[in-house]
PDB file with SEQRES, HELIX, SHEET and CRYST1 records, atoms N, CA, C and O in Angstrom:
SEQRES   1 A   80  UNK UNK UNK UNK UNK UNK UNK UNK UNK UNK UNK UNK UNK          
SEQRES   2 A   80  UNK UNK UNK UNK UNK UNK UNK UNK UNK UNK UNK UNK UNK          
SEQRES   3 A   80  UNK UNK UNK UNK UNK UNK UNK UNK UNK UNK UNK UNK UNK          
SEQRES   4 A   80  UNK UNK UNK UNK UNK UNK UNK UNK UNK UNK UNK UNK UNK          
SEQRES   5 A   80  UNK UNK UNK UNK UNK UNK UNK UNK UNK UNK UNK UNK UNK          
SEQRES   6 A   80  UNK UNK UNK UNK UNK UNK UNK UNK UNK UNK UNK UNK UNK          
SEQRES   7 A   80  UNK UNK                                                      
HELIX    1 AA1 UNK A    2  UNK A    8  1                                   7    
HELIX    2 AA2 UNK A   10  UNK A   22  1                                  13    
HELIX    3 AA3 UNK A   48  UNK A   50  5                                   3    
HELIX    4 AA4 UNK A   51  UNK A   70  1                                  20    
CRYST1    1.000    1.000    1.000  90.00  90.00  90.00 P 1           1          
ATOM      1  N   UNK A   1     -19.481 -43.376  -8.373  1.00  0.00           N  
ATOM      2  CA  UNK A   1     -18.424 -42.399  -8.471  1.00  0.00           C  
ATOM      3  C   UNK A   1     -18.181 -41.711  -7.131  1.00  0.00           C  
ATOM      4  O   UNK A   1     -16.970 -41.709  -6.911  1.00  0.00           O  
ATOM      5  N   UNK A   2     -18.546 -41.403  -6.614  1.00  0.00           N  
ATOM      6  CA  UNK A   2     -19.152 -40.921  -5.131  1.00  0.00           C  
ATOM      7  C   UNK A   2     -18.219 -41.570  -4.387  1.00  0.00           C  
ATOM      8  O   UNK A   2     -17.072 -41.245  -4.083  1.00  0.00           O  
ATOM      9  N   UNK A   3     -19.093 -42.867  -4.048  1.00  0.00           N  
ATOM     10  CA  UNK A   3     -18.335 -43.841  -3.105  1.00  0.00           C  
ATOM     11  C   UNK A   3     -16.434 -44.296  -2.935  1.00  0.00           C  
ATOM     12  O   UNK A   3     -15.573 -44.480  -2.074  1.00  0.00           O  
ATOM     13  N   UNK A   4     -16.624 -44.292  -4.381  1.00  0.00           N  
ATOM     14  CA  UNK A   4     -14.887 -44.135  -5.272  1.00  0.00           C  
ATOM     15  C   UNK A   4     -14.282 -42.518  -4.486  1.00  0.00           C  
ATOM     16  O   UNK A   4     -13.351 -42.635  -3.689  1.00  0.00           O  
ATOM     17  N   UNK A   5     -14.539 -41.865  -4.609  1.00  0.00           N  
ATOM     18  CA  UNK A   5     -14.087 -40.431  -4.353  1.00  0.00           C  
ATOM     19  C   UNK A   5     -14.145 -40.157  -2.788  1.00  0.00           C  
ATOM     20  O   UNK A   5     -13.471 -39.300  -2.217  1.00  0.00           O  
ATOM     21  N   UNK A   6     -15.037 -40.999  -2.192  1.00  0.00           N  
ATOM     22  CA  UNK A   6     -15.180 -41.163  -0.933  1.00  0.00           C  
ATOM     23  C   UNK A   6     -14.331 -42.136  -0.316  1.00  0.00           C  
ATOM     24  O   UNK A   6     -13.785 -41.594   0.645  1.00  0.00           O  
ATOM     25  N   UNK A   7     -14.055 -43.057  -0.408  1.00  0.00           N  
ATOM     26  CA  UNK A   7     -13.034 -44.234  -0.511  1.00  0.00           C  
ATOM     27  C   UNK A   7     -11.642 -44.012  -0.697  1.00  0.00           C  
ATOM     28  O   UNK A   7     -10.737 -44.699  -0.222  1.00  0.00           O  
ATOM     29  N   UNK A   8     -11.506 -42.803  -1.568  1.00  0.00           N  
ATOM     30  CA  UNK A   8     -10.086 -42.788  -1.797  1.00  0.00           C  
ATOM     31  C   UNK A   8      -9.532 -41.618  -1.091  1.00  0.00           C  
ATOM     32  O   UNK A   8      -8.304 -41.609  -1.008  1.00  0.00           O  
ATOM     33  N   UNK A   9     -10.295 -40.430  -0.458  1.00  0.00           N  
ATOM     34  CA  UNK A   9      -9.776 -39.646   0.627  1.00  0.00           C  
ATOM     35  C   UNK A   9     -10.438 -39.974   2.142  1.00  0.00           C  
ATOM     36  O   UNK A   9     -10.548 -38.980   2.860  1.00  0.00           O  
ATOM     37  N   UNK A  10     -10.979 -41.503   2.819  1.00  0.00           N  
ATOM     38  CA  UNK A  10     -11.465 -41.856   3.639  1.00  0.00           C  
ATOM     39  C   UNK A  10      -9.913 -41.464   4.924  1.00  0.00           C  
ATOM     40  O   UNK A  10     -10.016 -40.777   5.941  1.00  0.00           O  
ATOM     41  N   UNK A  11      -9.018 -41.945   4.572  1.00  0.00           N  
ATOM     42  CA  UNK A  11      -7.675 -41.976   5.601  1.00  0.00           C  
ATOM     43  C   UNK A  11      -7.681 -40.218   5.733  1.00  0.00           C  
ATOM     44  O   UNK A  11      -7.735 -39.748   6.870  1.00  0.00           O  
ATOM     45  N   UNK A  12      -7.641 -39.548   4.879  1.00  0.00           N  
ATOM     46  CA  UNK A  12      -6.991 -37.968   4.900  1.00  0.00           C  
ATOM     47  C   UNK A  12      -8.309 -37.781   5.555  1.00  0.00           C  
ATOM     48  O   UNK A  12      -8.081 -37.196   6.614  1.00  0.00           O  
ATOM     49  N   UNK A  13      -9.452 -37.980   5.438  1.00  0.00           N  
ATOM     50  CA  UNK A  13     -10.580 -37.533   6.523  1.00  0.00           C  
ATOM     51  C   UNK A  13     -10.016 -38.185   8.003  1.00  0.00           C  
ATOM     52  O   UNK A  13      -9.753 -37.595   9.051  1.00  0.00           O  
ATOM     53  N   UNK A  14      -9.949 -39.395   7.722  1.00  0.00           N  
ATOM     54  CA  UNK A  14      -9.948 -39.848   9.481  1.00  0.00           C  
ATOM     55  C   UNK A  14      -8.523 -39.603  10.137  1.00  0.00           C  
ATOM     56  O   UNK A  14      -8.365 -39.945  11.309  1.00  0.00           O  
ATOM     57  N   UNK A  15      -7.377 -38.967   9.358  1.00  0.00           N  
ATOM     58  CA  UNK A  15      -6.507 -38.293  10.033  1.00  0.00           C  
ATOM     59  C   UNK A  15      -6.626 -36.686  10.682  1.00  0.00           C  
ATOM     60  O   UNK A  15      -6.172 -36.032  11.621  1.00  0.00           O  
ATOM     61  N   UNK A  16      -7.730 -36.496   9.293  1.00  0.00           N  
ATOM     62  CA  UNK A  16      -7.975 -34.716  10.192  1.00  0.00           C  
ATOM     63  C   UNK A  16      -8.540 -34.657  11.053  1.00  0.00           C  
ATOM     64  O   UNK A  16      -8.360 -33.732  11.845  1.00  0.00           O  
ATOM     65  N   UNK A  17      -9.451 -35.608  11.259  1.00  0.00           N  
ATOM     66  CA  UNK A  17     -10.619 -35.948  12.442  1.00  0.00           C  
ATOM     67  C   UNK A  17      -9.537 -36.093  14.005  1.00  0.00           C  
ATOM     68  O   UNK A  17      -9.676 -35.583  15.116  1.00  0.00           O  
ATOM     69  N   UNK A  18      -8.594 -36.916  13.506  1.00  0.00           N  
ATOM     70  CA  UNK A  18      -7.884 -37.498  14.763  1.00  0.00           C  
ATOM     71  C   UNK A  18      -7.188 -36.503  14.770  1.00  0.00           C  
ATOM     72  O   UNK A  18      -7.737 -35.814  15.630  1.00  0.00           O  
ATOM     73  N   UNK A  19      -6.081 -35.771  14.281  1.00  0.00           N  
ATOM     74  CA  UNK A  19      -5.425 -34.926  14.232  1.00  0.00           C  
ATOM     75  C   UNK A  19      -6.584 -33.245  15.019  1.00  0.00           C  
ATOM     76  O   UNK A  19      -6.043 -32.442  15.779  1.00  0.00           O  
ATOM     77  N   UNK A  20      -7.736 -33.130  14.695  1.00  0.00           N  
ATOM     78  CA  UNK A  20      -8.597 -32.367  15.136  1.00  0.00           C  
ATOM     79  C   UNK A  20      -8.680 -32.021  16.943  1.00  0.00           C  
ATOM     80  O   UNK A  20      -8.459 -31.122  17.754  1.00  0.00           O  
ATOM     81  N   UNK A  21      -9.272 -33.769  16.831  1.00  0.00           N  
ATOM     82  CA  UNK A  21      -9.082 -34.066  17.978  1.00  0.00           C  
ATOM     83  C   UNK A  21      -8.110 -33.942  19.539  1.00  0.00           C  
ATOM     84  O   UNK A  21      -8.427 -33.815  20.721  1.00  0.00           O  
ATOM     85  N   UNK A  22      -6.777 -34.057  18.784  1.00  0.00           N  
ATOM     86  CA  UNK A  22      -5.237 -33.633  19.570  1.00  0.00           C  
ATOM     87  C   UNK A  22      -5.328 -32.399  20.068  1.00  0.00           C  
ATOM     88  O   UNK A  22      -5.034 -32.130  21.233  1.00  0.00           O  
ATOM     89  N   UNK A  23      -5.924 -31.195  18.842  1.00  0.00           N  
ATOM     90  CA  UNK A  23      -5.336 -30.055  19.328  1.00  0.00           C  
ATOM     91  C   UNK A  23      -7.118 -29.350  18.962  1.00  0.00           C  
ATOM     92  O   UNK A  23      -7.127 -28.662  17.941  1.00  0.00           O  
ATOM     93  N   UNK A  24      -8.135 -29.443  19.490  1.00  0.00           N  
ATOM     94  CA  UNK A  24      -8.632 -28.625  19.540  1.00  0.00           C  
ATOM     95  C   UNK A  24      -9.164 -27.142  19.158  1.00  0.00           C  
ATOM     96  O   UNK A  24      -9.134 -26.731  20.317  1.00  0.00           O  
ATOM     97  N   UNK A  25      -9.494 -26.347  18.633  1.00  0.00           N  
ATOM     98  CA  UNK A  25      -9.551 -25.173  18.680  1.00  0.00           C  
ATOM     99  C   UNK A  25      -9.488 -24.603  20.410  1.00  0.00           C  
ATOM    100  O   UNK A  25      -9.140 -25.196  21.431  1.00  0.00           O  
ATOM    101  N   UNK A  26      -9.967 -23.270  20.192  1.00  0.00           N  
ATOM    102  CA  UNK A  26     -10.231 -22.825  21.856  1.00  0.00           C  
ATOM    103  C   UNK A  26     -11.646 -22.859  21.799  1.00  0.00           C  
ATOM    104  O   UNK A  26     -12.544 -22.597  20.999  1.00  0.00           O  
ATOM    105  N   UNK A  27     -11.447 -23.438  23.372  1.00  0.00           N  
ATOM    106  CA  UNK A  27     -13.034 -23.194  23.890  1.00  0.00           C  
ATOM    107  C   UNK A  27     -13.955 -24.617  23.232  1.00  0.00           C  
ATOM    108  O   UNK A  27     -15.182 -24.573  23.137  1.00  0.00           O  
ATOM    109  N   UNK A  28     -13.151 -25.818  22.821  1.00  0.00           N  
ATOM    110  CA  UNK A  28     -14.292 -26.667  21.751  1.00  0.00           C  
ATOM    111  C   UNK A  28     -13.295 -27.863  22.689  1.00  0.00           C  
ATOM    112  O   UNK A  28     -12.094 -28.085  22.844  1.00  0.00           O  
ATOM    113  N   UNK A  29     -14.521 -28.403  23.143  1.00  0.00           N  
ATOM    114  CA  UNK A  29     -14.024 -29.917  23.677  1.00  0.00           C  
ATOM    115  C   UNK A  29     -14.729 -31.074  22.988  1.00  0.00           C  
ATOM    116  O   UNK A  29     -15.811 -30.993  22.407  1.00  0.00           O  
ATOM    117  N   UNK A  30     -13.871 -32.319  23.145  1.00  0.00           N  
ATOM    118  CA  UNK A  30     -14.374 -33.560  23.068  1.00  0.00           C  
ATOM    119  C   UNK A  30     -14.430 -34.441  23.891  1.00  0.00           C  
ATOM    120  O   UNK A  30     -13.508 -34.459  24.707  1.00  0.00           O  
ATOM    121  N   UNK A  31     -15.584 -35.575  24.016  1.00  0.00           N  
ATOM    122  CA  UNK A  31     -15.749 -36.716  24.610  1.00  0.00           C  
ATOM    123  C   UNK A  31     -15.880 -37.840  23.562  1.00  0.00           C  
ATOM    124  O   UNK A  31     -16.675 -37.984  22.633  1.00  0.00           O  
ATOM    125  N   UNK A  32     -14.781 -38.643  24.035  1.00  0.00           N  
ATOM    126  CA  UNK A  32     -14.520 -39.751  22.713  1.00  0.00           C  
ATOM    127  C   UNK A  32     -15.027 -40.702  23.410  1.00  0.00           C  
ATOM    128  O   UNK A  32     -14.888 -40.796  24.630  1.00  0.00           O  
ATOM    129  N   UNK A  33     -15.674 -41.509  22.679  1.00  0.00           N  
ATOM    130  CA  UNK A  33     -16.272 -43.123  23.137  1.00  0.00           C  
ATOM    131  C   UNK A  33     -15.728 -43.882  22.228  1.00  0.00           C  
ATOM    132  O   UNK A  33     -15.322 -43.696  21.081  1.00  0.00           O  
ATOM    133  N   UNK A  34     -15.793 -44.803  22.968  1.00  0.00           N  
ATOM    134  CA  UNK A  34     -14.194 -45.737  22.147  1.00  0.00           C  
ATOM    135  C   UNK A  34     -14.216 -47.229  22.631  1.00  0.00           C  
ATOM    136  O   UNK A  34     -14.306 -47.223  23.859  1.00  0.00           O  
ATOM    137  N   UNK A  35     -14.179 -48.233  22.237  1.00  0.00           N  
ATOM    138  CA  UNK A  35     -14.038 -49.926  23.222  1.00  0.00           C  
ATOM    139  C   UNK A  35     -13.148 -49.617  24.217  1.00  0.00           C  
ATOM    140  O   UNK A  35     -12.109 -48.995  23.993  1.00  0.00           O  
ATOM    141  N   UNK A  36     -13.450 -49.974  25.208  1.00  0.00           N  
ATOM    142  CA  UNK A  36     -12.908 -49.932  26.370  1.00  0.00           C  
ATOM    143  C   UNK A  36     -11.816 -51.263  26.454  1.00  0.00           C  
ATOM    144  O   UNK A  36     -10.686 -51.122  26.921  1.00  0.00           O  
ATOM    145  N   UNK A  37     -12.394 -52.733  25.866  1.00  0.00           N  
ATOM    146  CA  UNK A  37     -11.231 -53.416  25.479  1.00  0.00           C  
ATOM    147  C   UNK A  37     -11.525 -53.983  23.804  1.00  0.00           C  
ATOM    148  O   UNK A  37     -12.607 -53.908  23.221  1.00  0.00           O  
ATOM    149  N   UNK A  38     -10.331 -54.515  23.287  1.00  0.00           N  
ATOM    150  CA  UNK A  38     -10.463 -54.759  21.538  1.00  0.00           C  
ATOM    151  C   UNK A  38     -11.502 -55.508  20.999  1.00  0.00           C  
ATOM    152  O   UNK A  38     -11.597 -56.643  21.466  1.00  0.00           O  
ATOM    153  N   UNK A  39     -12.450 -55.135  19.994  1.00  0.00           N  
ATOM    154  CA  UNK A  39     -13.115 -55.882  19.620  1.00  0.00           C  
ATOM    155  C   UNK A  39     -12.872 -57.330  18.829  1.00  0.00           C  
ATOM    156  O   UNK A  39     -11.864 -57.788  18.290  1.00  0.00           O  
ATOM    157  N   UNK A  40     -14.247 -57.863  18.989  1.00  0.00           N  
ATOM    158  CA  UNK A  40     -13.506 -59.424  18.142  1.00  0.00           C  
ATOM    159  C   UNK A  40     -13.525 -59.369  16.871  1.00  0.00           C  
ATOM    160  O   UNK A  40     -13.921 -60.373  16.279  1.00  0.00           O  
ATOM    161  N   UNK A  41     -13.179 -58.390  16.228  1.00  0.00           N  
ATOM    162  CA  UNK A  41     -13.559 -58.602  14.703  1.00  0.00           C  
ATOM    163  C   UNK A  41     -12.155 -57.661  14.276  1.00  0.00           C  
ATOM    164  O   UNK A  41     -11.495 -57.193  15.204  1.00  0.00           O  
ATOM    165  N   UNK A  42     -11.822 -57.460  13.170  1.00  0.00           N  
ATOM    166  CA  UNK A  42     -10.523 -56.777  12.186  1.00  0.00           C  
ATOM    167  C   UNK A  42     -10.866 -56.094  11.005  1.00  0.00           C  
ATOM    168  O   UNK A  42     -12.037 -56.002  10.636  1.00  0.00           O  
ATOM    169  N   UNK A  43      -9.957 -55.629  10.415  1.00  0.00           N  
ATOM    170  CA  UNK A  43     -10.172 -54.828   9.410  1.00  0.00           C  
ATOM    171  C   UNK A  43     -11.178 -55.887   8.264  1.00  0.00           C  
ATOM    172  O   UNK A  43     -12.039 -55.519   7.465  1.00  0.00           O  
ATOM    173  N   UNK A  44     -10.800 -56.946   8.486  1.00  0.00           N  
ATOM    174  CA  UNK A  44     -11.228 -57.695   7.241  1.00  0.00           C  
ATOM    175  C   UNK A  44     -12.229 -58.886   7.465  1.00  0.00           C  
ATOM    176  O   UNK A  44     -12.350 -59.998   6.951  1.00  0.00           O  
ATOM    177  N   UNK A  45     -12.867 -58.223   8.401  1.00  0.00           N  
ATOM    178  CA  UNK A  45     -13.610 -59.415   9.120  1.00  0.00           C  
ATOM    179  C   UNK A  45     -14.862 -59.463   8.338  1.00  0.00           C  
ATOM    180  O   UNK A  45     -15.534 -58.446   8.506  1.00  0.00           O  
ATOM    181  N   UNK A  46     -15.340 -60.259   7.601  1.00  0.00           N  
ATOM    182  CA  UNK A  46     -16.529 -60.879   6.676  1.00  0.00           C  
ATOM    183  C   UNK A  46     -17.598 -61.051   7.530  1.00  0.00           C  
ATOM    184  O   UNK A  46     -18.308 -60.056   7.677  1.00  0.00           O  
ATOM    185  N   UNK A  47     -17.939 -62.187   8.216  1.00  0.00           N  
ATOM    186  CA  UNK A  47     -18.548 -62.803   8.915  1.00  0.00           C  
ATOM    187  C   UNK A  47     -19.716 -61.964   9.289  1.00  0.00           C  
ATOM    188  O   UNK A  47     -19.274 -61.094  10.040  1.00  0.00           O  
ATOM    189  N   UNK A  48     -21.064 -61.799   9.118  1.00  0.00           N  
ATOM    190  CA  UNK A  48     -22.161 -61.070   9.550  1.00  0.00           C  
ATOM    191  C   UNK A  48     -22.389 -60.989  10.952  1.00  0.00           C  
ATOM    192  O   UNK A  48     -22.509 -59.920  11.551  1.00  0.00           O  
ATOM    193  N   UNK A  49     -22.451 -62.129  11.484  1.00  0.00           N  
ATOM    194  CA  UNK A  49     -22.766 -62.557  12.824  1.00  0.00           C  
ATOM    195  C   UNK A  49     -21.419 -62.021  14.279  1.00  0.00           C  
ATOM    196  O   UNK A  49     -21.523 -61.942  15.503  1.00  0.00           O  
ATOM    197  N   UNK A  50     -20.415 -61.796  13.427  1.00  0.00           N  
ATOM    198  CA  UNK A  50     -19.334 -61.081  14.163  1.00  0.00           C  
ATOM    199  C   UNK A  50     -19.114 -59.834  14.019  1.00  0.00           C  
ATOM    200  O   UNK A  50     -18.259 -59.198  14.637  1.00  0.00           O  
ATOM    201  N   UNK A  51     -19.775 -59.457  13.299  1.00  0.00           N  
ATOM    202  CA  UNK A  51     -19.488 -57.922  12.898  1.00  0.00           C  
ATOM    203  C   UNK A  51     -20.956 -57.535  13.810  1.00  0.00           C  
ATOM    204  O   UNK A  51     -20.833 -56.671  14.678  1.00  0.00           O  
ATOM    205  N   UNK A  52     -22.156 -58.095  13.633  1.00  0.00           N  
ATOM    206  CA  UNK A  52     -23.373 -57.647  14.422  1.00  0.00           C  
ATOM    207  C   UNK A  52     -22.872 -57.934  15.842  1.00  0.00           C  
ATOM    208  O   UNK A  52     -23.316 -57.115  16.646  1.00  0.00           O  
ATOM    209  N   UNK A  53     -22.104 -58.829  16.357  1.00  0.00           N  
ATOM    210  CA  UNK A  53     -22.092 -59.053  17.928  1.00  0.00           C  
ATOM    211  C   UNK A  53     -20.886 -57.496  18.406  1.00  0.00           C  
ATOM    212  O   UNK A  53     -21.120 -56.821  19.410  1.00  0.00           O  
ATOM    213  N   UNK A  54     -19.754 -57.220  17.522  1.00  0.00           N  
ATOM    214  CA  UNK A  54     -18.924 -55.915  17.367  1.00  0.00           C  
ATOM    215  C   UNK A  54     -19.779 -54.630  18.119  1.00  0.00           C  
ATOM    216  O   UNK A  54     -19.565 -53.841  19.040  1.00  0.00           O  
ATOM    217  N   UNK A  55     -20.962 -54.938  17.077  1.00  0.00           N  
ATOM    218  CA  UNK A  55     -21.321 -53.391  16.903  1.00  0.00           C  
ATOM    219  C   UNK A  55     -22.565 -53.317  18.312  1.00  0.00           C  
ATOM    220  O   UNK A  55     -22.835 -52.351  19.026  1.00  0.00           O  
ATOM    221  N   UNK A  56     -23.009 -54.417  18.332  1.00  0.00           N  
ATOM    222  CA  UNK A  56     -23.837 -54.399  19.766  1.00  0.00           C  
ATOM    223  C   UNK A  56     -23.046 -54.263  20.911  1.00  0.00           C  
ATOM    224  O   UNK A  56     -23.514 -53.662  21.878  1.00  0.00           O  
ATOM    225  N   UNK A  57     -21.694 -54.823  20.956  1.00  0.00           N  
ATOM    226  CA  UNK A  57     -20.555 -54.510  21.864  1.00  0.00           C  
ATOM    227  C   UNK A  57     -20.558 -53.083  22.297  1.00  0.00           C  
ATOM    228  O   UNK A  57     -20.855 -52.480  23.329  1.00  0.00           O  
ATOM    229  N   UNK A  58     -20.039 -52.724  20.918  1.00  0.00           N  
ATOM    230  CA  UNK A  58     -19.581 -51.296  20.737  1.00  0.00           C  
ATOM    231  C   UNK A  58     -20.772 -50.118  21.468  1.00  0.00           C  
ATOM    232  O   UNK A  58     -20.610 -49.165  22.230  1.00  0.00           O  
ATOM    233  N   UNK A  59     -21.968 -50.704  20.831  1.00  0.00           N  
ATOM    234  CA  UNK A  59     -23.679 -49.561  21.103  1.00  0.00           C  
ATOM    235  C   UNK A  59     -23.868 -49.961  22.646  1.00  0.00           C  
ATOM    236  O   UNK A  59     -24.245 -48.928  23.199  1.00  0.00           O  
ATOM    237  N   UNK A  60     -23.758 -51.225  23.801  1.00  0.00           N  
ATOM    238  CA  UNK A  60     -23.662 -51.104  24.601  1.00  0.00           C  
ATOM    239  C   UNK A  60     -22.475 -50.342  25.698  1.00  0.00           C  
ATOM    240  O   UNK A  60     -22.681 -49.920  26.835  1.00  0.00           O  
ATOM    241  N   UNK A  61     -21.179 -50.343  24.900  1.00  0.00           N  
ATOM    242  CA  UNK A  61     -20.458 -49.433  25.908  1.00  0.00           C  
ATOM    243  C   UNK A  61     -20.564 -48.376  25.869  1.00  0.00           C  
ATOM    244  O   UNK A  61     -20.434 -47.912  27.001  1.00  0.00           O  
ATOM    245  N   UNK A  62     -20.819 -47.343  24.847  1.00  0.00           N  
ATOM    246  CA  UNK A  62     -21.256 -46.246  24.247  1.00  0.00           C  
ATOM    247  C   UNK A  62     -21.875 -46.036  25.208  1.00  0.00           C  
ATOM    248  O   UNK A  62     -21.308 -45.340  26.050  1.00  0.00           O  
ATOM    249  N   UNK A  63     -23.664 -46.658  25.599  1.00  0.00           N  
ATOM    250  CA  UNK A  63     -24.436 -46.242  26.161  1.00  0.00           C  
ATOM    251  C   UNK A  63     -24.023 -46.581  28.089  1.00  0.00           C  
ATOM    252  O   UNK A  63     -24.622 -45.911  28.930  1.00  0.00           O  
ATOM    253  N   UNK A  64     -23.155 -47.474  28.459  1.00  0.00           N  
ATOM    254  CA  UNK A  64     -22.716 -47.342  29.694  1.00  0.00           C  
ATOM    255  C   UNK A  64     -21.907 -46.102  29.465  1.00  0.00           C  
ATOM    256  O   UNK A  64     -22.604 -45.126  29.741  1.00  0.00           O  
ATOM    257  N   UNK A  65     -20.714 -45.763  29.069  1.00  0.00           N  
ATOM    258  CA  UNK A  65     -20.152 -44.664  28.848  1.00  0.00           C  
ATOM    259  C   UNK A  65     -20.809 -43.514  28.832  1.00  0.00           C  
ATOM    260  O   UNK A  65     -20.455 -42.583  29.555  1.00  0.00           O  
ATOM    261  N   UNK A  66     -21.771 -43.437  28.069  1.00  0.00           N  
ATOM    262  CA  UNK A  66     -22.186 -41.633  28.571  1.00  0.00           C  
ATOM    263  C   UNK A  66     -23.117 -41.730  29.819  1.00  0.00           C  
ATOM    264  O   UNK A  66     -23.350 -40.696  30.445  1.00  0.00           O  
ATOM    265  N   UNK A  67     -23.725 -43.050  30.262  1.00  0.00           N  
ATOM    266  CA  UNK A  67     -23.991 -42.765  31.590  1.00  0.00           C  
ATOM    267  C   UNK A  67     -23.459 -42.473  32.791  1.00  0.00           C  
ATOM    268  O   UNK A  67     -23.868 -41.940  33.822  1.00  0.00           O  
ATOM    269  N   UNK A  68     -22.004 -43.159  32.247  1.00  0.00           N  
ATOM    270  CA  UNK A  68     -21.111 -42.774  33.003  1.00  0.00           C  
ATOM    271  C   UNK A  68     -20.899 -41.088  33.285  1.00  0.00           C  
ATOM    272  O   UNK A  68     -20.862 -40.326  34.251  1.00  0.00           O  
ATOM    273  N   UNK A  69     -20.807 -41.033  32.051  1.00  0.00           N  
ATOM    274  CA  UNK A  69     -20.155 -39.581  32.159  1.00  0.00           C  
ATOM    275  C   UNK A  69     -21.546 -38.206  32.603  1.00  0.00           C  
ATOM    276  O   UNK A  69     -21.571 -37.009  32.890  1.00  0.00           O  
ATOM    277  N   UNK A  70     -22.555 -39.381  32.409  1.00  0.00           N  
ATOM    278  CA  UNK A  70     -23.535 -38.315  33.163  1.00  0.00           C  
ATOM    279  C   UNK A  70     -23.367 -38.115  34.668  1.00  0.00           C  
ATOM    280  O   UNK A  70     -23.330 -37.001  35.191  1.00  0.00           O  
ATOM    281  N   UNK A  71     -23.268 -39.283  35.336  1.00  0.00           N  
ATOM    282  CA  UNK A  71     -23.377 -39.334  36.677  1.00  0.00           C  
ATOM    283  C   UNK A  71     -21.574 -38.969  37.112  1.00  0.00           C  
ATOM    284  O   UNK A  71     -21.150 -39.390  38.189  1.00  0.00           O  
ATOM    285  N   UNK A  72     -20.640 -38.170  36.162  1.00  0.00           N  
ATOM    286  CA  UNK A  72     -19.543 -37.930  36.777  1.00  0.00           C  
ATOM    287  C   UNK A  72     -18.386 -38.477  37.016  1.00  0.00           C  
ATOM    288  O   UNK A  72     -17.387 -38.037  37.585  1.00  0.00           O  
ATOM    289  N   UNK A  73     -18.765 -40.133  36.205  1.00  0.00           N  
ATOM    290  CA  UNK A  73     -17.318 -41.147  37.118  1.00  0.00           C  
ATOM    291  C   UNK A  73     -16.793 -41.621  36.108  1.00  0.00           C  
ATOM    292  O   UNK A  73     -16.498 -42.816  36.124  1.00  0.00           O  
ATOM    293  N   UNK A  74     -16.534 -40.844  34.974  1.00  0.00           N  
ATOM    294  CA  UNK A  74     -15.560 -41.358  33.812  1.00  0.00           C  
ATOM    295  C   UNK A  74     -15.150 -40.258  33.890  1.00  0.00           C  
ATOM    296  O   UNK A  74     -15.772 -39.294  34.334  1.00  0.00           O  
ATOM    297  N   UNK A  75     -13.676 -40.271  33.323  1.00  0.00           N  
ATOM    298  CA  UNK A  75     -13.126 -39.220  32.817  1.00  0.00           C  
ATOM    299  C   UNK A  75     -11.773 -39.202  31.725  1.00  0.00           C  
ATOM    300  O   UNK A  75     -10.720 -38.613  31.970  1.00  0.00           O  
ATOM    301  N   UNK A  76     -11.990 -39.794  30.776  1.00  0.00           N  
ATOM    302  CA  UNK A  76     -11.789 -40.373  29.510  1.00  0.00           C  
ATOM    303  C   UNK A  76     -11.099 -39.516  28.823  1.00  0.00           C  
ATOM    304  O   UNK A  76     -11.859 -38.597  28.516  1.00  0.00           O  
ATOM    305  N   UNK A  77      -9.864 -39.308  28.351  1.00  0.00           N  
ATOM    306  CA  UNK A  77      -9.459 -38.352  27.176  1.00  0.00           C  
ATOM    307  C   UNK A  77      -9.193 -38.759  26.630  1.00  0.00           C  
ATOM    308  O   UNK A  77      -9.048 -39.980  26.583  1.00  0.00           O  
ATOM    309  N   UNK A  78      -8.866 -37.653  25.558  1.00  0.00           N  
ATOM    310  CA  UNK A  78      -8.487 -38.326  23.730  1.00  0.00           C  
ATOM    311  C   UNK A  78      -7.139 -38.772  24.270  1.00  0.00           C  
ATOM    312  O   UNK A  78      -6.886 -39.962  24.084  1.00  0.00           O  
ATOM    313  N   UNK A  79      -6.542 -38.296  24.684  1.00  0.00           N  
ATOM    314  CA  UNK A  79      -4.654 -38.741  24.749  1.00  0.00           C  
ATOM    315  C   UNK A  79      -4.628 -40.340  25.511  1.00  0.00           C  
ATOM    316  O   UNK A  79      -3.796 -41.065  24.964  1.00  0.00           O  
ATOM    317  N   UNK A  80      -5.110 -40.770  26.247  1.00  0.00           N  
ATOM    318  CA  UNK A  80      -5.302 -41.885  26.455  1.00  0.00           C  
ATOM    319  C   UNK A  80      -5.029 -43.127  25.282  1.00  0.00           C  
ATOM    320  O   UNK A  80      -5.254 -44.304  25.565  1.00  0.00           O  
TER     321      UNK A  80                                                      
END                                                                             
């Protein structure tokens, strides 16, 4: 029941999230990590072995990305 109820307001969450994102409160920033280029997989992508190579994609740019942004030489916004 949960999952159902979770499932069916998943979009109205990930629009407030994004919508959040645009405009900020004051004083509250974000750093978005994001693929830098498209992954190989889709909304409907089955395949185990493509969805695990995705997400190792994804956990390695992540982790170049905030190194980046430790040492200063990204500078990434949401509007991008």
């Amino acid at each position: 029941m949960v999952a159902k109820v979770w499932t069916a307001r998943q979009n109205v969450n990930y629009n407030a999230a994004l919508d959040l994102m645009k405009q900020p409160p004051p004083g509250v920033r974000f750093q978005v990590f994001r693929p830098l280029r498209p992954l190989p997989v889709g909304s409907f992508t089955v395949e185990p072995k493509k969805i695990a190579a995705a997400l190792a994609l994804g956990h390695d740019e992540a982790l170049q990305q905030n190194g980046d942004l430790r040492d200063g030489t990204t500078g990434r916004s949401v509007s991008e």
